[in-house]
Structures are given as structure tokens and as C-alpha cells.
py3Dmol code that shows the C-alpha trace and the ligand (Angstrom):
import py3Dmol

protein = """\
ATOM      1  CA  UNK A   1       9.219   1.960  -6.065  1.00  0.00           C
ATOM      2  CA  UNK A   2      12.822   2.157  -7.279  1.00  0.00           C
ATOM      3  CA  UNK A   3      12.398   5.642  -8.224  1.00  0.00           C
ATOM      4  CA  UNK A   4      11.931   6.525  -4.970  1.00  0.00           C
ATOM      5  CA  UNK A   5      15.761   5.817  -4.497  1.00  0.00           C
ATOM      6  CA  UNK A   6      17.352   8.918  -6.156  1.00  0.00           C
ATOM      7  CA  UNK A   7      14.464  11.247  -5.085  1.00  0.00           C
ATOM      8  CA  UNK A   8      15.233  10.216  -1.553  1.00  0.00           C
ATOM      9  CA  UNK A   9      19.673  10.720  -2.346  1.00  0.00           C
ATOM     10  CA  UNK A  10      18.582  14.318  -4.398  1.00  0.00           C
ATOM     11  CA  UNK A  11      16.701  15.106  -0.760  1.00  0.00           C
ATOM     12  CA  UNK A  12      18.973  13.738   1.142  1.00  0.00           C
ATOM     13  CA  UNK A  13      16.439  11.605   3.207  1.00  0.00           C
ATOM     14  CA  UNK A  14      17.798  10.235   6.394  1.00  0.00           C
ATOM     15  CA  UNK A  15      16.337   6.373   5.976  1.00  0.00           C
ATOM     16  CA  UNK A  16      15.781   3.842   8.477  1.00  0.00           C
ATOM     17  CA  UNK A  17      15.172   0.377   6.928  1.00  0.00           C
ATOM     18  CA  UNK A  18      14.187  -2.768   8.998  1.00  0.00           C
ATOM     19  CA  UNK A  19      15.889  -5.864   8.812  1.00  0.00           C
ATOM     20  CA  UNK A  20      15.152  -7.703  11.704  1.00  0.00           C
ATOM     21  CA  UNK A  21      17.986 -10.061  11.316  1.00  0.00           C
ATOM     22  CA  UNK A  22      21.206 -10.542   9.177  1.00  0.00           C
ATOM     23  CA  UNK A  23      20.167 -14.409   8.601  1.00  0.00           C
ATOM     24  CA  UNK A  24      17.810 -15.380   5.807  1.00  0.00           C
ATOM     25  CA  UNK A  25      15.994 -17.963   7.837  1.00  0.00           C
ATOM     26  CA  UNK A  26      15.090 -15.393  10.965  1.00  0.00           C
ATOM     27  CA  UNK A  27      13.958 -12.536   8.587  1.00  0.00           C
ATOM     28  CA  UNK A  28      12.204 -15.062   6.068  1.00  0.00           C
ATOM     29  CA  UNK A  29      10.146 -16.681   9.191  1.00  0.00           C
ATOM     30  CA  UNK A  30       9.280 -12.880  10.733  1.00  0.00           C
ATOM     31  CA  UNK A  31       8.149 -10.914   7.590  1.00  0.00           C
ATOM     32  CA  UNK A  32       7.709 -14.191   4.829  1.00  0.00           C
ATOM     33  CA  UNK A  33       9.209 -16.009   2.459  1.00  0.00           C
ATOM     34  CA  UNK A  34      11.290 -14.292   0.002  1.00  0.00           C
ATOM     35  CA  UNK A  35      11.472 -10.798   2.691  1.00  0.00           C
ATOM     36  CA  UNK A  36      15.451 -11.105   3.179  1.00  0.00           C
ATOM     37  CA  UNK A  37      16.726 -11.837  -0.724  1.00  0.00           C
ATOM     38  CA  UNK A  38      14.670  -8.626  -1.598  1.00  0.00           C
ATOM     39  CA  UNK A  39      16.054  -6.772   1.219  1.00  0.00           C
ATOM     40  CA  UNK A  40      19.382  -7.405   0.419  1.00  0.00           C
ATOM     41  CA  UNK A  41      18.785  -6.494  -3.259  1.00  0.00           C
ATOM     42  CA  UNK A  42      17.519  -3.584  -1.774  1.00  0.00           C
ATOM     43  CA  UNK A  43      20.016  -2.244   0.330  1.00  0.00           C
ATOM     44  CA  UNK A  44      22.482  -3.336  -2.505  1.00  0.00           C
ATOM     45  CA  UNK A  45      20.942  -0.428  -4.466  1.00  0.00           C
ATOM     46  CA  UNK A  46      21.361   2.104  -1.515  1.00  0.00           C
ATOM     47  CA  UNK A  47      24.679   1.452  -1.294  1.00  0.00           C
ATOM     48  CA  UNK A  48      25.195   1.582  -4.804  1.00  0.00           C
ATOM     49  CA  UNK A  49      23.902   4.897  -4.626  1.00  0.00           C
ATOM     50  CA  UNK A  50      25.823   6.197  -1.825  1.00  0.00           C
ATOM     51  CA  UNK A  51      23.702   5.619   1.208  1.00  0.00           C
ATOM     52  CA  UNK A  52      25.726   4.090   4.189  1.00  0.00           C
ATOM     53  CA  UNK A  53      28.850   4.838   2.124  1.00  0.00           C
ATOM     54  CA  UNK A  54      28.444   9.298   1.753  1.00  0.00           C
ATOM     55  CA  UNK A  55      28.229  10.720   5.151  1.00  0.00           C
ATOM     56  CA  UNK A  56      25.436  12.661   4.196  1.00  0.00           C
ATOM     57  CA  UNK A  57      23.699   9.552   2.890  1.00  0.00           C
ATOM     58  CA  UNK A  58      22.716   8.258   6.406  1.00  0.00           C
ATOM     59  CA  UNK A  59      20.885   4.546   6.180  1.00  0.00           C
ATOM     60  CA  UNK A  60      19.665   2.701   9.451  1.00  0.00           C
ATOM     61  CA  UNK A  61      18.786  -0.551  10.661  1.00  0.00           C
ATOM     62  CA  UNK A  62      16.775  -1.998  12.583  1.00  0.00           C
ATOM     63  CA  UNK A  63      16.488  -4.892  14.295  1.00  0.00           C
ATOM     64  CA  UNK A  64      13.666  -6.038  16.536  1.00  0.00           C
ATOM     65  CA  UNK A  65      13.220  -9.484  18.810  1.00  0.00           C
ATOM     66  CA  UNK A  66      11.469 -12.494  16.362  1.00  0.00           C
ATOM     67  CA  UNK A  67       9.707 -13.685  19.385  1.00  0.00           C
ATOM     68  CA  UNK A  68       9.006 -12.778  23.414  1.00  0.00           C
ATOM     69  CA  UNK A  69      12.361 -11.757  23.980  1.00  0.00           C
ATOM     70  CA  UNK A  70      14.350  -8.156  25.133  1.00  0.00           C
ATOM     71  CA  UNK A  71      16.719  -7.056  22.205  1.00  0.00           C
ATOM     72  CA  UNK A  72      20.559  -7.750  22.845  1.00  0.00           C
ATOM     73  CA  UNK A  73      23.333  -5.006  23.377  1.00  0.00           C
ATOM     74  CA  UNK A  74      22.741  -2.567  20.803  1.00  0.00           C
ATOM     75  CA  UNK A  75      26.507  -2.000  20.458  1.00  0.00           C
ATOM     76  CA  UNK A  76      27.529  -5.454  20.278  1.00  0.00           C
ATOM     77  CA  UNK A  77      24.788  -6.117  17.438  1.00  0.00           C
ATOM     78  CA  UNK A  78      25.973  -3.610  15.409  1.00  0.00           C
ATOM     79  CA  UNK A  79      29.499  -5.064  15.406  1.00  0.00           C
ATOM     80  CA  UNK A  80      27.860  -8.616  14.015  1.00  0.00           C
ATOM     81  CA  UNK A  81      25.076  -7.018  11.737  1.00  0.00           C
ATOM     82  CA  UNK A  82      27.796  -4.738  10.542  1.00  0.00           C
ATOM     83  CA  UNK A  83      30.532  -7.651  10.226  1.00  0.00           C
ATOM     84  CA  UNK A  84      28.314  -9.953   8.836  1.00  0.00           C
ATOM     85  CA  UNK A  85      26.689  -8.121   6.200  1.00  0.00           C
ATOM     86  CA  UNK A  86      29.730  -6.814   4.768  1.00  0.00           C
ATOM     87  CA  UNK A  87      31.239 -10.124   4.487  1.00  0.00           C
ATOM     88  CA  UNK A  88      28.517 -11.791   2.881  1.00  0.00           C
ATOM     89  CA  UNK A  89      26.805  -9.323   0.800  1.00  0.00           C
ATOM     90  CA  UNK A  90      29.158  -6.230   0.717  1.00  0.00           C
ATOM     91  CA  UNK A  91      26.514  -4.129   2.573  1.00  0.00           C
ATOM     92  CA  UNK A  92      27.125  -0.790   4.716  1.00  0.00           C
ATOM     93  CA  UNK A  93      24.893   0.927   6.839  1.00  0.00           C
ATOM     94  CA  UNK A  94      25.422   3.880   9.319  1.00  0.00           C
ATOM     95  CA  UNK A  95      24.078   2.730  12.772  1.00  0.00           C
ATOM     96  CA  UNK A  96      21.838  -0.404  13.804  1.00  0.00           C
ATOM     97  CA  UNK A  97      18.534   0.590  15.870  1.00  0.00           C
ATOM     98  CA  UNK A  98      17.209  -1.971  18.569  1.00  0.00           C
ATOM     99  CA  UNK A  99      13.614  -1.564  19.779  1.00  0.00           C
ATOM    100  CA  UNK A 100      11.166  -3.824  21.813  1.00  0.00           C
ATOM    101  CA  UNK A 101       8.858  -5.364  20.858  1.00  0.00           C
ATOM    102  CA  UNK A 102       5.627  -3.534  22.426  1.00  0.00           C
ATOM    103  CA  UNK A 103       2.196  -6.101  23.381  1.00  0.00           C
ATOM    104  CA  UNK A 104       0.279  -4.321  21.438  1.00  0.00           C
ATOM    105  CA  UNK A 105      -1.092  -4.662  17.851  1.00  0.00           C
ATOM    106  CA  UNK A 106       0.314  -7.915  15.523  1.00  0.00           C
ATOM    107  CA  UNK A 107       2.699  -8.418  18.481  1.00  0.00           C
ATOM    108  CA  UNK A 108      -0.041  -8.669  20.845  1.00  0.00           C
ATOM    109  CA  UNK A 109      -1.854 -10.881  18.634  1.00  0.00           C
ATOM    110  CA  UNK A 110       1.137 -13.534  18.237  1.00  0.00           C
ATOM    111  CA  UNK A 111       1.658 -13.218  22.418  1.00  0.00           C
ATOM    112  CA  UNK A 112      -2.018 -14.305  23.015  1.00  0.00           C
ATOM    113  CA  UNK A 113      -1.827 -17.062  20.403  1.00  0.00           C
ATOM    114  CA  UNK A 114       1.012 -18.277  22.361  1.00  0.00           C
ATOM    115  CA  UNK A 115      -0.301 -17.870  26.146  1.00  0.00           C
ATOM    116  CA  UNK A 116       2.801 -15.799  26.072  1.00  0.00           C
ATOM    117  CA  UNK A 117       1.179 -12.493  26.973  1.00  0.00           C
ATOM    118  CA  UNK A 118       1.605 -13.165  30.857  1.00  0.00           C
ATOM    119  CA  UNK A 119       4.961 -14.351  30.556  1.00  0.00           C
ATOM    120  CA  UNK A 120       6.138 -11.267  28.610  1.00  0.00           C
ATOM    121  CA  UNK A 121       4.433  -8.844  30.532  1.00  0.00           C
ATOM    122  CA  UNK A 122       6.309 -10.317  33.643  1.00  0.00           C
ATOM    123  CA  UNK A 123       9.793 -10.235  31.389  1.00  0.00           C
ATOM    124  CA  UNK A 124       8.991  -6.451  30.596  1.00  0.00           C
ATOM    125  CA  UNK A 125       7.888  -5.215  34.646  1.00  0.00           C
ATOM    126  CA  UNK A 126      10.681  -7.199  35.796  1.00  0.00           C
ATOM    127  CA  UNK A 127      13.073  -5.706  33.562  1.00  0.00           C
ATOM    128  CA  UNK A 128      12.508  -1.931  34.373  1.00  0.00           C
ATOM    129  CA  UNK A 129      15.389   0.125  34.543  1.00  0.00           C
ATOM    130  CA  UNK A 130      14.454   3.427  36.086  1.00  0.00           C
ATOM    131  CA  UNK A 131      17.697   4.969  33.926  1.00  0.00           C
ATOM    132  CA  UNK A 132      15.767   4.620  30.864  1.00  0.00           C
ATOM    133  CA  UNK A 133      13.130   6.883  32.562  1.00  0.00           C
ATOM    134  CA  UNK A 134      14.460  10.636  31.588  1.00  0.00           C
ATOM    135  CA  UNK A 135      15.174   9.598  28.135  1.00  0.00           C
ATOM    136  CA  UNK A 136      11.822   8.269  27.087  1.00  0.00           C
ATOM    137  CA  UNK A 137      11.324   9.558  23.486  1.00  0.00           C
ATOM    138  CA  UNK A 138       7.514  10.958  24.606  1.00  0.00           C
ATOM    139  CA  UNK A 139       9.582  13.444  27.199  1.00  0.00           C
ATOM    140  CA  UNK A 140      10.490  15.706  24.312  1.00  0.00           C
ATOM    141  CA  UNK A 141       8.244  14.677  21.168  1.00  0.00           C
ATOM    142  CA  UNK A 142       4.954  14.758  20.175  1.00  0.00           C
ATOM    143  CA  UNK A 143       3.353  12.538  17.037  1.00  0.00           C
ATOM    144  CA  UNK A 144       0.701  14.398  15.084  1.00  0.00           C
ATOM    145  CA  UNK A 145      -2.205  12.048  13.450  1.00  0.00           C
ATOM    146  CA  UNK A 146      -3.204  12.249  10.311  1.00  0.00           C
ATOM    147  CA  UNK A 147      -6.337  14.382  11.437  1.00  0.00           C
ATOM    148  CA  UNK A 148      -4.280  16.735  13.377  1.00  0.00           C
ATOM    149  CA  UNK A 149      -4.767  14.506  17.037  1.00  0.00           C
ATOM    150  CA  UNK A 150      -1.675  15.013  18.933  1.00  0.00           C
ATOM    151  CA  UNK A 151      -0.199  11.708  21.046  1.00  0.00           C
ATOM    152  CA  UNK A 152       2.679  11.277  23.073  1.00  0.00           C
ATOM    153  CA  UNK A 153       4.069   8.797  21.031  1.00  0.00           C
ATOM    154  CA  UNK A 154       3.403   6.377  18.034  1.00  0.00           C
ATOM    155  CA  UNK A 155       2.610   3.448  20.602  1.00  0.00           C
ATOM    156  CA  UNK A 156      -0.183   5.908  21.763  1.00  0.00           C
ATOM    157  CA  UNK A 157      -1.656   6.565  19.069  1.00  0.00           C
ATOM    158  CA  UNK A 158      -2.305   2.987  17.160  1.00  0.00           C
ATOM    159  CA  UNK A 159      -3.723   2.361  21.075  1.00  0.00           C
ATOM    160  CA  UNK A 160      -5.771   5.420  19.927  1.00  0.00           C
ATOM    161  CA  UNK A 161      -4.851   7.427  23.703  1.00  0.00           C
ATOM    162  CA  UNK A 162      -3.971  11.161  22.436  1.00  0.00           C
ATOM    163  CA  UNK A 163      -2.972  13.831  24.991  1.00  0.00           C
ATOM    164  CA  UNK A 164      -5.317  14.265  27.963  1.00  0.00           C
ATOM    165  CA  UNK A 165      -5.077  15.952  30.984  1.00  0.00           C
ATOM    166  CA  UNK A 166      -7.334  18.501  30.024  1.00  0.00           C
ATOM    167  CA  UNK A 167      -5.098  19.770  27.374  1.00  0.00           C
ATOM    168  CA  UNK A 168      -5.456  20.774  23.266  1.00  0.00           C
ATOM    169  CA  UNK A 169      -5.772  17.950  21.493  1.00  0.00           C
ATOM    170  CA  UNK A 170      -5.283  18.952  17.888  1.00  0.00           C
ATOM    171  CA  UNK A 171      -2.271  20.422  16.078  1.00  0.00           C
ATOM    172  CA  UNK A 172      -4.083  23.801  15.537  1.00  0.00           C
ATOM    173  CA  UNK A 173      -4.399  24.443  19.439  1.00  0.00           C
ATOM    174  CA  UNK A 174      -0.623  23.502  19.943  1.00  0.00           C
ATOM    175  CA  UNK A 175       0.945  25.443  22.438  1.00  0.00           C
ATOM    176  CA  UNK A 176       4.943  25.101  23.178  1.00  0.00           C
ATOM    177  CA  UNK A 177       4.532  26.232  26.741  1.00  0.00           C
ATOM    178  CA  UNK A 178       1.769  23.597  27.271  1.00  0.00           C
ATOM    179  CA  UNK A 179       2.701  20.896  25.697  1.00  0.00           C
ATOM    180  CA  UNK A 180       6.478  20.814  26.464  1.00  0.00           C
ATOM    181  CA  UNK A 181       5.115  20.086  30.243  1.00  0.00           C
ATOM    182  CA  UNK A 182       1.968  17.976  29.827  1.00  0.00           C
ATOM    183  CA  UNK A 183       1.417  14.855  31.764  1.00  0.00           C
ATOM    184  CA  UNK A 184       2.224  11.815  29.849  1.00  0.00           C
ATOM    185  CA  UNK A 185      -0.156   9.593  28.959  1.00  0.00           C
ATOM    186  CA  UNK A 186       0.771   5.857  29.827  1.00  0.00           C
ATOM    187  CA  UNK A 187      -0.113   2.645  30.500  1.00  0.00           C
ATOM    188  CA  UNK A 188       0.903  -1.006  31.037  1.00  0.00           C
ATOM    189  CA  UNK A 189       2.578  -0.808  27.623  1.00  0.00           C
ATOM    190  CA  UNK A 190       5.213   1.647  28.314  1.00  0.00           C
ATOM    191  CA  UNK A 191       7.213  -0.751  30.441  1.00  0.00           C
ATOM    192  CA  UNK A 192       8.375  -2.002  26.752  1.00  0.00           C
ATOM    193  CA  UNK A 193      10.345   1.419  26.693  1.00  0.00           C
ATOM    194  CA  UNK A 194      11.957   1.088  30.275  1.00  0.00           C
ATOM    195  CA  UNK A 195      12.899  -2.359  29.862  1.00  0.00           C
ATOM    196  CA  UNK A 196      16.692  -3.433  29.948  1.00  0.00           C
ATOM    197  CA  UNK A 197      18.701  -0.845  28.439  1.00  0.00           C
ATOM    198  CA  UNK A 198      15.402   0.599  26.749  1.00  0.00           C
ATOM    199  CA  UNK A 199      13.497   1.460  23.693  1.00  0.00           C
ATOM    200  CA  UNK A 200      12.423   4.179  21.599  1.00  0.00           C
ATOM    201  CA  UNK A 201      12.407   4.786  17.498  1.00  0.00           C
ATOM    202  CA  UNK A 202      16.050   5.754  17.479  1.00  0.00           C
ATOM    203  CA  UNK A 203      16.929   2.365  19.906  1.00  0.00           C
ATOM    204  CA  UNK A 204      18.593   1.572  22.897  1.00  0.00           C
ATOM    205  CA  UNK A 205      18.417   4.679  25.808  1.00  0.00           C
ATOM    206  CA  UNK A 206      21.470   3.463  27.740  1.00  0.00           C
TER     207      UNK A 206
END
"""
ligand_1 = """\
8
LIG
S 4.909 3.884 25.225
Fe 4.754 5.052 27.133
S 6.877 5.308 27.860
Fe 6.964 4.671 25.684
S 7.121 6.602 24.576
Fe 4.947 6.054 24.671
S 4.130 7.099 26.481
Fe 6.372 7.109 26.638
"""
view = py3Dmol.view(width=600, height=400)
view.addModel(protein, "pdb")
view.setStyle({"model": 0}, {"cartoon": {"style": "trace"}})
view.addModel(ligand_1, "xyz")
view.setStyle({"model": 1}, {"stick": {}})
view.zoomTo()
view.show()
């Protein structure tokens, strides 16, 4: 796929490229053995290229929890990723993105292996922050499915739960003046985007 490098620099692709830690140990143990040296290599090339070094070059990072945990300070992170991938590997990036983990999918999967789910579903409802509430990314986007079925957001739609409410469901029926004021679709899951300082695919809310 290193091809794919200079067509996304001649397009100027914005890229967002996760790296769920700056230590070989925590990456190697989340993604596999082998995950962080080829990351590294990776990003190398970016660099090399421009990316995180042209300011219209923008590369992302981001960073999730290993385990049943609510990401850190997005701020201060940044200062360490950013510090401590310079100095090791003479690697730039733009901005560091910290999401949630959700309890759904793989996630969900290594919670219930654990007995963890119970735990981390208390963690999450006891961590609401009803600040995070007006800047939820599904109050002013929309994710369109492959087959045209429009969701709320990405969580919604690998839980398969598109628009409802009696509205369009598919891309060809999309109406701004409808959809800009639909009725969210949620569930027990979206406390992983009000909790702490919140979540969403571009990071922290507050
Ligand atoms: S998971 Fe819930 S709160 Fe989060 S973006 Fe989706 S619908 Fe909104």
C-alpha cells in the first residue's frame, strides 16, 4: 500500500492514523506483535513526505484506552505523545485524537470475557457530563451506509439502528429540513460519548 502515500499528499488527504500508544509494549499487546515497529516505519514515511511537517499535510492520532478505562486529558497526552515520539523516533503529527472505548463490537467482546461489562457500564453512567451533551458529533452529522441507510452515527450503524422516528431512511429521500432536526436515535451505548470530558471521531468535546 505504499503507493497510496503520494496519491493521498497529490490529494491532499487529511489522515487520521491510530496509534493507541507511544510505547511498543501497549500498542504490541492491543493490535499484535510487530503493530508498533510497522507503525513507526509508517509514519516515518509520512513525515518524510511532508505530512505533520506541511501545514496542508494534516496527520492525526489517535489514541484509545487498552483496557476498561476513560481516556486521559486530551491536551496533556498530546504534550507526551508529541514529546515522546519526537525524541525517540523523530516523528511529527498535527493533533492527537482521544476517543472511548464504546461496549460494543470487539470491545464488547473483551468486556464480557472479563466480567468487566458491569463494571464499565457503571464507570461510563457514572461519568456523564451533561457539557458533552450539545456537542455530540450525531447533533450535526449523519453517516451514510454503504447501501444508502442513513444513521446517526458510526456507533449506530455497526449496532445496525439507522434513523427512525418515522423518518427517510435512505440517502435518496434525504431532506436538510428533516434531517437537521430528527430525533436521535440512542441507547445505553451513547453514555461512551458523554463520559468525562467526552468522545466523538475528532476526540475530546470539552
Ligand atoms: S453513540 Fe449515541 S451519543 Fe454517541 S454519537 Fe451516536 S447517537 Fe450520539
Amino acid at each position: 500500500m505504499k503507493g497510496m502515500i503520494e496519491f493521498y499528499r497529490d490529494l491532499r488527504v487529511k489522515l487520521v492514523a491510530s496509534l493507541p500508544c507511544y510505547l511498543k509494549k501497549e500498542v504490541d499487546s492491543q493490535r499484535g506483535e510487530g503493530v508498533f515497529e510497522r507503525s513507526i516505519e509508517v509514519l516515518k514515511l509520512l513525515n518524510k513526505i511532508g505530512y505533520g511537517r506541511d501545514q496542508n499535510l494534516v496527520l492525526d492520532l489517535v489514541f484509545n484506552p487498552e483496557a476498561a478505562f476513560l481516556p486521559p486529558q486530551q491536551a496533556t497526552l498530546e504534550t507526551d505523545y508529541k514529546e515522546e515520539l519526537r525524541k525517540n523516533f523523530g516523528i511529527f503529527f498535527n493533533k492527537l485524537i482521544t476517543i472511548t472505548n464504546m461496549p460494543v463490537g470487539r470491545f464488547l467482546q473483551y468486556l464480557n470475557k472479563r466480567h468487566q461489562y458491569d463494571e464499565y457500564d457503571r464507570l461510563l453512567r457514572d461519568s456523564f457530563n451533561p457539557r458533552t451533551v450539545d456537542k455530540l458529533m450525531c447533533r450535526n452529522q449523519i453517516v451514510v451506509g454503504w447501501d444508502g441507510i442513513i444513521y446517526d452515527c458510526d456507533f449506530n450503524l455497526a449496532l445496525g439502528l439507522p434513523v427512525g422516528f418515522g423518518i427517510s431512511r435512505h440517502i435518496s429521500d434525504f431532506d436538510p429540513a428533516v434531517h437537521s432536526k430528527r430525533k436521535i436515535v440512542t441507547g445505553i451505548h451513547c453514555f461512551g460519548c458523554t463520559a468525562g470530558n467526552g468522545s466523538s471521531c475528532s476526540g475530546a468535546l470539552e
